[in-house]
DSSP file (Angstrom, degrees, kcal/mol; ACC not computed):
  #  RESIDUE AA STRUCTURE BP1 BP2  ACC     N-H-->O    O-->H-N    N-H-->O    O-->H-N    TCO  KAPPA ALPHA  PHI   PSI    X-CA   Y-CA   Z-CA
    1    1 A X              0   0    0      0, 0.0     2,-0.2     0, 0.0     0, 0.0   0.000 360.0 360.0 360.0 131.8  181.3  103.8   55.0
    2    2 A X        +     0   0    0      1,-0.1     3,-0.1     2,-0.0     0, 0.0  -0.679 360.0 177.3 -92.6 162.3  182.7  106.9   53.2
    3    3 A X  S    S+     0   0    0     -2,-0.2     2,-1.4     1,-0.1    -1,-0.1   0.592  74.3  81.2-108.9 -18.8  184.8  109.7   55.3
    4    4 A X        +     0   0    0      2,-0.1     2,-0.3     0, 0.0    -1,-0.1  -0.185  57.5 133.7-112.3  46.1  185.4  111.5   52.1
    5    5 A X        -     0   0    0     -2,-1.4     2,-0.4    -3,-0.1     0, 0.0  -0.743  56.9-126.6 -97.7 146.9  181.8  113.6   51.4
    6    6 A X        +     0   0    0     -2,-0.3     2,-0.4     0, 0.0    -2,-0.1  -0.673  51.4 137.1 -65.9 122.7  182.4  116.9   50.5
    7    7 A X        -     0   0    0     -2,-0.4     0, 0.0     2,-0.0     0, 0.0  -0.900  54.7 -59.9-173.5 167.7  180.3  119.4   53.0
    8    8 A X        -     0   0    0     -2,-0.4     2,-0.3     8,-0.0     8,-0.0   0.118  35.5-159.6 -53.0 134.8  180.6  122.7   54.9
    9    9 A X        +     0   0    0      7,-0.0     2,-0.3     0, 0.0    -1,-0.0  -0.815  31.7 161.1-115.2 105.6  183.4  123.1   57.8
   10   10 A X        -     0   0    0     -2,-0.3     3,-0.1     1,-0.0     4,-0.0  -0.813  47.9-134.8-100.6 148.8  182.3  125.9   60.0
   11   11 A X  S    S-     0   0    0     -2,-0.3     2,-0.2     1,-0.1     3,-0.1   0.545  82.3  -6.1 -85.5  24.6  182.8  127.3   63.4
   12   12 A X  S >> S-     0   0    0      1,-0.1     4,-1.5     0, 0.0     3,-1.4  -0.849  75.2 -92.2 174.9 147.4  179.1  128.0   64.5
   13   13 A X  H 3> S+     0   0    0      1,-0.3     4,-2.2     2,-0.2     3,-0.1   0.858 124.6  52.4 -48.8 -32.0  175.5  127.9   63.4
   14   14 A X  H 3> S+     0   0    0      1,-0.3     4,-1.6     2,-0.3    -1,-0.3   0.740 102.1  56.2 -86.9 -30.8  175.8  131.5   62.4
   15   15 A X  H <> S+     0   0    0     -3,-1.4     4,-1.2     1,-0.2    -1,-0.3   0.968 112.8  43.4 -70.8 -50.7  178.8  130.9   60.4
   16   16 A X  H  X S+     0   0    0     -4,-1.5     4,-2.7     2,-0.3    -2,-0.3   0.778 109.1  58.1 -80.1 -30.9  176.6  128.2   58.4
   17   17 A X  H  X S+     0   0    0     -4,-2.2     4,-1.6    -5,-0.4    -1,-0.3   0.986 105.9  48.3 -48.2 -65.1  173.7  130.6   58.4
   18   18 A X  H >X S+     0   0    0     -4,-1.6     4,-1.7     1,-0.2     3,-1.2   0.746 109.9  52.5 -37.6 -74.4  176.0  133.1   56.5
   19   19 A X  H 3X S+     0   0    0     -4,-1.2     4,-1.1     1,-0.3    -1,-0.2   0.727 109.2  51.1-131.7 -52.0  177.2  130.3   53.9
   20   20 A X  H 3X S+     0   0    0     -4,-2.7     4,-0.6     2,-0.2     5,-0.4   0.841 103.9  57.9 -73.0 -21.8  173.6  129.4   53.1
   21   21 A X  H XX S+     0   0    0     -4,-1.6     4,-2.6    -3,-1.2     3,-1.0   0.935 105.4  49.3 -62.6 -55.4  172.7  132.9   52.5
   22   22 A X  H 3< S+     0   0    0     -4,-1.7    -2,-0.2     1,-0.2    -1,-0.2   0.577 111.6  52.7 -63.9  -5.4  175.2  133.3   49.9
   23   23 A X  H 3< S+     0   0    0     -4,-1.1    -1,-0.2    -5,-0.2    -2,-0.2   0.613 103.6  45.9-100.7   5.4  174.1  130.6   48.6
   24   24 A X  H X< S+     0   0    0     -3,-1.0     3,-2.7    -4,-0.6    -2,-0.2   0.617 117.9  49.3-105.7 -53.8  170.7  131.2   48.3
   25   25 A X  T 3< S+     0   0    0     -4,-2.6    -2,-0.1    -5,-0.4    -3,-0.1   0.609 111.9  50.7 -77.2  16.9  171.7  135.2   46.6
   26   26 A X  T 3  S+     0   0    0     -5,-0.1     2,-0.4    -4,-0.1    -1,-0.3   0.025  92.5 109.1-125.5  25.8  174.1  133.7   44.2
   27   27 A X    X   -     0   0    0     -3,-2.7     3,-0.6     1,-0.1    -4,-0.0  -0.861  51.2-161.3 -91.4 136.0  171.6  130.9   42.8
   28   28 A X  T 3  S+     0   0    0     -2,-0.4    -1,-0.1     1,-0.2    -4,-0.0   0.203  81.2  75.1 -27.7 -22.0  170.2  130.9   39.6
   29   29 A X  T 3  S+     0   0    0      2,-0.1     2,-0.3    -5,-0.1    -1,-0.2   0.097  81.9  71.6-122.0  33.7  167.4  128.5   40.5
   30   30 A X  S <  S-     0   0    0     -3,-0.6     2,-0.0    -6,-0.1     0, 0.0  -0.912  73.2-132.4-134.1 127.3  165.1  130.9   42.6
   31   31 A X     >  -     0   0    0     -2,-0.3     4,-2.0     1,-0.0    -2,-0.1  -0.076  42.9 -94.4 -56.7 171.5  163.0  133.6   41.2
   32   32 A X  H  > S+     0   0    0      1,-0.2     4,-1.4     2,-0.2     5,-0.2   0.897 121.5  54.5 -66.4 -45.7  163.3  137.0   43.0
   33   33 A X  H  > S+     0   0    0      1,-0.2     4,-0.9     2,-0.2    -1,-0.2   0.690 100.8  53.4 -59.8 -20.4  160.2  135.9   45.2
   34   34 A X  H  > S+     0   0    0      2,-0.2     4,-3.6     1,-0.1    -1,-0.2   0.855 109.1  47.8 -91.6 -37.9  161.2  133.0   46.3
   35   35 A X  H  X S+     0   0    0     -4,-2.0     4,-2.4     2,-0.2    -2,-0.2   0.697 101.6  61.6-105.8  23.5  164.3  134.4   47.7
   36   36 A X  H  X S+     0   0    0     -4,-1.4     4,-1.3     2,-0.2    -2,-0.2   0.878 114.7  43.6 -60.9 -47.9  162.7  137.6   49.5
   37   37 A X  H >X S+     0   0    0     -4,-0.9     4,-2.0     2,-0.2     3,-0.9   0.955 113.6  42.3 -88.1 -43.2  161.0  134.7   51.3
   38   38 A X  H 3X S+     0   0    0     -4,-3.6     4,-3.0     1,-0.3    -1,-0.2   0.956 113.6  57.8 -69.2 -33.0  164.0  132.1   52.0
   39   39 A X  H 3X S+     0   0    0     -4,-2.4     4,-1.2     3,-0.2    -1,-0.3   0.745 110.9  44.8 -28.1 -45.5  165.9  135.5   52.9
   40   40 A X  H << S+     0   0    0     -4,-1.3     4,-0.3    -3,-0.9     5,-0.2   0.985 111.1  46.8 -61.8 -77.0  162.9  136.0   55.6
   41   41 A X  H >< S+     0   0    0     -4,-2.0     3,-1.9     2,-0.2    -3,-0.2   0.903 117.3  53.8 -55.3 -65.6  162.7  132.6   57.2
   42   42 A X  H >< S+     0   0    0     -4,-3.0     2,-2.2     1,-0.3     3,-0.8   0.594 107.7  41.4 -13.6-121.8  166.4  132.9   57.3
   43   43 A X  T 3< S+     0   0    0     -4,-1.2    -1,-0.3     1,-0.3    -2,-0.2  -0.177 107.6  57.2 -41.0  25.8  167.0  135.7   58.9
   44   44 A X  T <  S+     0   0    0     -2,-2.2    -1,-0.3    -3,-1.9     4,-0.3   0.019  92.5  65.3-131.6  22.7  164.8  135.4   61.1
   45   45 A X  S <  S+     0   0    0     -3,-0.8    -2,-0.2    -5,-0.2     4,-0.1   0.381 107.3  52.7 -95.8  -9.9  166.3  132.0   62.3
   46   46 A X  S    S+     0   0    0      2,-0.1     3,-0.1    -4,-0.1    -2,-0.1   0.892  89.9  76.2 -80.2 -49.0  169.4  134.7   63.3
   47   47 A X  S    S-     0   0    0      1,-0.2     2,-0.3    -4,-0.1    -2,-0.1   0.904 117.4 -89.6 -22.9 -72.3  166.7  137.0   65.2
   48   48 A X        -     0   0    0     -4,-0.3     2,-0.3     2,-0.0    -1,-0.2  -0.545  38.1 -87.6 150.6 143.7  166.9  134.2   68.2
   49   49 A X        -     0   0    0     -2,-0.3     2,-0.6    -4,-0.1    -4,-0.0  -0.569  32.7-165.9 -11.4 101.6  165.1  130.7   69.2
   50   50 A X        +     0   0    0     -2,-0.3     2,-0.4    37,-0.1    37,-0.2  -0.749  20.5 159.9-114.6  81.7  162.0  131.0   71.3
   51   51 A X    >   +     0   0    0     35,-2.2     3,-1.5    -2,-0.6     2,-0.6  -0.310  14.5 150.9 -96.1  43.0  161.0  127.7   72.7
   52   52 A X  T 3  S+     0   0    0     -2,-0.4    36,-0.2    34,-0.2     3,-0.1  -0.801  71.2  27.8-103.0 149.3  158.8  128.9   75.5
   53   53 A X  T 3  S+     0   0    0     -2,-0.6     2,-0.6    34,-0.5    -1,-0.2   0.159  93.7 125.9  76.5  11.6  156.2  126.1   76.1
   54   54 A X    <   -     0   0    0     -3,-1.5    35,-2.3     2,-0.0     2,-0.6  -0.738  49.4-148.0-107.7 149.7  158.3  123.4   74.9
   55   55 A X  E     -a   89   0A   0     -2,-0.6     2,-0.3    33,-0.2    35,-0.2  -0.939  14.3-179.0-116.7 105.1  159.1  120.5   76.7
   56   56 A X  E     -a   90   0A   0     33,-4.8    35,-1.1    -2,-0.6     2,-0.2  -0.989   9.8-161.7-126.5 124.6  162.3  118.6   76.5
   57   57 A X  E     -a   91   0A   0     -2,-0.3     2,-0.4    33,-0.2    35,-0.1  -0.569   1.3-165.5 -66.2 125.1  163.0  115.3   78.6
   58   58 A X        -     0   0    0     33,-2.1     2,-1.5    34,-0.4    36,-0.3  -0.921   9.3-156.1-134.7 133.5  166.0  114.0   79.1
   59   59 A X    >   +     0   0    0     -2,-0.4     3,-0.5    34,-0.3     6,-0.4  -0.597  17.1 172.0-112.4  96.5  166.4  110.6   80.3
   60   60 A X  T 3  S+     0   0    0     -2,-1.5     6,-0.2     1,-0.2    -1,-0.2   0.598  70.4  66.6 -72.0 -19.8  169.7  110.7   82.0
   61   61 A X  T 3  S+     0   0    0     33,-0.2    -1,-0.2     4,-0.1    -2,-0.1   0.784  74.9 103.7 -77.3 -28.1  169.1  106.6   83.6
   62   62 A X  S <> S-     0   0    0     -3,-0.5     4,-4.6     1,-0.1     5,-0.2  -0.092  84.4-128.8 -61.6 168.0  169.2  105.1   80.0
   63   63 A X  H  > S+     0   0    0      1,-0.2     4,-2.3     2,-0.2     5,-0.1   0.986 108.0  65.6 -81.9 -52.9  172.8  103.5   79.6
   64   64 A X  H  4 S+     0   0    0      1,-0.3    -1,-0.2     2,-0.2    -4,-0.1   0.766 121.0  26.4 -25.7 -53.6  173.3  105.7   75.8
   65   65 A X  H >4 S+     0   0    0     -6,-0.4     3,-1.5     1,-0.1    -1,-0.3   0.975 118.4  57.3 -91.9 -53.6  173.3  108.9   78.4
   66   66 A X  H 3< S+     0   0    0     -4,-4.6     2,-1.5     1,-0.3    -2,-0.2   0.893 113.2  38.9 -52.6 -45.5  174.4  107.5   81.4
   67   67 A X  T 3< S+     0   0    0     -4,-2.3     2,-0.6    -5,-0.2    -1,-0.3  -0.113  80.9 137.8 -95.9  65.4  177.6  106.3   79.9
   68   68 A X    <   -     0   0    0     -2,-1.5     2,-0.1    -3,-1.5    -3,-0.1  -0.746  52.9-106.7-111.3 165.6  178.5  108.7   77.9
   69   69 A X    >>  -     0   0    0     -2,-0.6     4,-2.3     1,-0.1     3,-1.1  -0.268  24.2-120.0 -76.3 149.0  182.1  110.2   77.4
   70   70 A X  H 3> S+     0   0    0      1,-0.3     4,-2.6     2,-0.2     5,-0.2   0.842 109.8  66.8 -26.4 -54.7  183.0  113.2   78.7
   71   71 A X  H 34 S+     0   0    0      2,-0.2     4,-0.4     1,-0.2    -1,-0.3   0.693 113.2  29.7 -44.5 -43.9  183.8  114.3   75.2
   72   72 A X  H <> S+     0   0    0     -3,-1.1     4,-2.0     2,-0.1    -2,-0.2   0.750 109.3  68.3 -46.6 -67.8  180.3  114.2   74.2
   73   73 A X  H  X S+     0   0    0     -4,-2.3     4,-3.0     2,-0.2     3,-0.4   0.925  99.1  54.0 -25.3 -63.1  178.6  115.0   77.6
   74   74 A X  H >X S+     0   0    0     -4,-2.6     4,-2.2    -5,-0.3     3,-1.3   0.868 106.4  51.3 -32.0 -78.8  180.1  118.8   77.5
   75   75 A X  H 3> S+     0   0    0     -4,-0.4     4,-0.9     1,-0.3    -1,-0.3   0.603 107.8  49.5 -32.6 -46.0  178.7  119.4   74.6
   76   76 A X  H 3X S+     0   0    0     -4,-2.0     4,-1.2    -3,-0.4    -1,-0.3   0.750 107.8  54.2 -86.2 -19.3  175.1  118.2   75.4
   77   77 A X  H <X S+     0   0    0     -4,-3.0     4,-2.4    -3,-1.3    -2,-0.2   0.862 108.3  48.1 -79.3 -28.4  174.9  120.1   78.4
   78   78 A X  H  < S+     0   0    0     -4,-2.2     4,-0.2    -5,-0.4    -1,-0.2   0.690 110.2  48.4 -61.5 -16.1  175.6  122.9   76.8
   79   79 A X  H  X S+     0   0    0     -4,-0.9     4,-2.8     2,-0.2    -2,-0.2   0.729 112.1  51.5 -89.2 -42.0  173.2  122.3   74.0
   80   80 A X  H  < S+     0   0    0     -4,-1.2     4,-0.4     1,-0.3     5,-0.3   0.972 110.0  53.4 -76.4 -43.5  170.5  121.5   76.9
   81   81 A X  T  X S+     0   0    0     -4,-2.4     4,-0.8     1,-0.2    -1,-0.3   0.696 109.5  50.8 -56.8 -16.5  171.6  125.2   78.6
   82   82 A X  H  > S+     0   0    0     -4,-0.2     4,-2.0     1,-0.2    -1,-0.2   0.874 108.8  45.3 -89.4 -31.1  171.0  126.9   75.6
   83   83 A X  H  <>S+     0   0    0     -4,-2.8     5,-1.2     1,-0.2    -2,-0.2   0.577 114.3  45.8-103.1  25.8  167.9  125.6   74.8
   84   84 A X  H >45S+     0   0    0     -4,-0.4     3,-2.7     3,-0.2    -1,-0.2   0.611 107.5  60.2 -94.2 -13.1  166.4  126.1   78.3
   85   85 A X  H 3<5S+     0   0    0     -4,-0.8    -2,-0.2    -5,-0.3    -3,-0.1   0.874 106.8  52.8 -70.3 -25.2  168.1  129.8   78.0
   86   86 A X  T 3<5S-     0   0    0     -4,-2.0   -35,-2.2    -5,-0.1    -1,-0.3   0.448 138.6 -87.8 -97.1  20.9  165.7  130.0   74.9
   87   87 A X  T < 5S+     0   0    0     -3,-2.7   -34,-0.5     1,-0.2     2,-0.2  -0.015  74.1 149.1  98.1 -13.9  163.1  129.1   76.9
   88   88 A X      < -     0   0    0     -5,-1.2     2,-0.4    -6,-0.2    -1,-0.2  -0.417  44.0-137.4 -74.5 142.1  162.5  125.5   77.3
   89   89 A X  E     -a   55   0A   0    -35,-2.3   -33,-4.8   -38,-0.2     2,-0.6  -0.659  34.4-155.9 -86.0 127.0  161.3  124.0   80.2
   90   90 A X  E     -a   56   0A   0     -2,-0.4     2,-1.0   -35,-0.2   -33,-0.2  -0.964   7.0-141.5-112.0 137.5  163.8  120.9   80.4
   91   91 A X  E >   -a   57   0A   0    -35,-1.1   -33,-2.1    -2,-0.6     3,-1.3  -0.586  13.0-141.5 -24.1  41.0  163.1  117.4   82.2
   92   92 A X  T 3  S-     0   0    0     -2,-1.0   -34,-0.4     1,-0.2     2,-0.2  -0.117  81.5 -12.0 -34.6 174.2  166.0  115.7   84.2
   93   93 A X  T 3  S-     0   0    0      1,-0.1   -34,-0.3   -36,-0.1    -1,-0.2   0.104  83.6-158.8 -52.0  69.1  166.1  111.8   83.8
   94   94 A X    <   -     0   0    0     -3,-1.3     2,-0.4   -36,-0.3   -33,-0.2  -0.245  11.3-131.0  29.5  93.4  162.6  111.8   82.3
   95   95 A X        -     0   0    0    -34,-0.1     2,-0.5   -36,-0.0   -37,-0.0  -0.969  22.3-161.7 -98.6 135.4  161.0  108.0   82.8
   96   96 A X    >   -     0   0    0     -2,-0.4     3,-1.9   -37,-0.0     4,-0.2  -0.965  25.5-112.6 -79.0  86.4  159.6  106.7   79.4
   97   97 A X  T 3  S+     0   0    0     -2,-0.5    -2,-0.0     1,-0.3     0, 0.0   0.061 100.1  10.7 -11.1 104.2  157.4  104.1   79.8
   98   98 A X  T 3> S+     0   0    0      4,-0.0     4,-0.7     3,-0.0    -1,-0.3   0.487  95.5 114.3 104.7  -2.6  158.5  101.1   78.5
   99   99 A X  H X> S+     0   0    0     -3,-1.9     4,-2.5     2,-0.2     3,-2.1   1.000  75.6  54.5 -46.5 -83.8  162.7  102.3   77.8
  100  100 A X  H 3> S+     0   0    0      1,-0.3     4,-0.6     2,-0.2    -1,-0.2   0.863 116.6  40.1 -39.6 -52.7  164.5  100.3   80.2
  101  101 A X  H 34 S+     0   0    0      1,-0.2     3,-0.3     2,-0.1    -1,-0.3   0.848 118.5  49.5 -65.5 -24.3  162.5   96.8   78.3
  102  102 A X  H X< S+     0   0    0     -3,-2.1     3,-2.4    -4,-0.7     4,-0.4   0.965  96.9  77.0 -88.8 -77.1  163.0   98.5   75.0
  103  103 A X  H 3< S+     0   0    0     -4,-2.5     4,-0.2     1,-0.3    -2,-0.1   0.439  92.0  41.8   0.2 -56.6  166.9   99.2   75.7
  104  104 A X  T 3X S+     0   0    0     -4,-0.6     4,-0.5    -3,-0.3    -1,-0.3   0.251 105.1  67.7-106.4  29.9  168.9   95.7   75.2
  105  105 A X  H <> S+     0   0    0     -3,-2.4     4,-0.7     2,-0.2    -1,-0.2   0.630 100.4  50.8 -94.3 -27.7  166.7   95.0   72.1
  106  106 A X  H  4 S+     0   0    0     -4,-0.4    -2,-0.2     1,-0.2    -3,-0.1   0.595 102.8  59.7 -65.3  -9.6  168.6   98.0   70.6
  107  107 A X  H >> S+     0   0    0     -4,-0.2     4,-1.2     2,-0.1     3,-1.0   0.831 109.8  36.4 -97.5 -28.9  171.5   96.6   71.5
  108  108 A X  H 3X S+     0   0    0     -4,-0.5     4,-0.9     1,-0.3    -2,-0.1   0.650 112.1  57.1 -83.9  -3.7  171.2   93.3   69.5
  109  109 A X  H 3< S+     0   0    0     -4,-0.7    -1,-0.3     1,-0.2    -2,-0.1   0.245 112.8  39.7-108.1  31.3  169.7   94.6   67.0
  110  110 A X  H <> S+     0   0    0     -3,-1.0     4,-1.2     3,-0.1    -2,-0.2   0.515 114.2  51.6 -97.6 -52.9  172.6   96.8   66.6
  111  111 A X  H  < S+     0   0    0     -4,-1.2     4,-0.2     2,-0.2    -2,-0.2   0.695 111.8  48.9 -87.9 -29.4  175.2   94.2   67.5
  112  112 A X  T  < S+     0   0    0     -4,-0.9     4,-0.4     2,-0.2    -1,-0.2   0.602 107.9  55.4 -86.0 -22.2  173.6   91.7   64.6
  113  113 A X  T >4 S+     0   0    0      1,-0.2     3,-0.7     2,-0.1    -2,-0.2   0.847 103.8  53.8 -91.5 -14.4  173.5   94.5   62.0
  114  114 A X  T 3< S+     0   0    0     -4,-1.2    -2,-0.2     1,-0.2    -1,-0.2   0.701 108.3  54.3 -77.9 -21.8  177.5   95.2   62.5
  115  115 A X  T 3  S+     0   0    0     -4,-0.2     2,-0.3     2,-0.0    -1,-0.2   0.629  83.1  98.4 -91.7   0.5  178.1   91.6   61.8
  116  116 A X    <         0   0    0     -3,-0.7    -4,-0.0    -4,-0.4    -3,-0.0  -0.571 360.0 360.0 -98.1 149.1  176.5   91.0   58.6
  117  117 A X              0   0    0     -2,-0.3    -1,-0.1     0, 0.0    -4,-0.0   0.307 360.0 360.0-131.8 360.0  178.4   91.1   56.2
């Protein structure tokens, strides 16, 4: 596995927003029309997130969510308040038909690809 890829450190989507903007008005490899438009779709991913009528499930009984660390948890619940705050209706523990059987077949076929060598 490499650690050493080069890529973006930023503190926030909006920081990253910013970074891709300059990079889209100092490229060479877009006509003028094409980056009126990426300019648009951009900036108007800044505008704000409107996800009313979407439906997100979260199925808090699988073991992947139930045991997760603290470290991780925060951070998804905040992620889940933001995107009901942008209008999605979310789902506590969710049941998915067919999970729970599903479940420890990800785990060997997890556990078989980490030993091969």
């Amino acid at each position: 596995m490499r650690m050493n890829t080069i890529g973006l450190i930023v503190r926030d989507v909006s920081d990253a927003l910013d970074v891709l903007l300059e990079i889209v008005h100092s490229s060479t490899h877009h006509d003028t029309q094409t980056k009126i438009k990426l300019f648009r779709d951009l900036g108007s991913a800044r505008v704000g997130l409107d996800l009313q009528g979407m439906r997100i499930g979260i199925p808090w009984h699988l073991s992947d969510l139930a045991s997760l660390h603290e470290a991780k948890l925060g951070p998804l619940k905040r992620i889940i308040d933001a995107l009901s705050r942008a209008g999605a209706t979310v789902i506590h523990d969710v049941q998915i038909s067919g999970a729970l059987e599903f479940e420890p077949l990800l785990y060997w076929r997890n556990l078989s690809s980490s030993t091969q060598i």
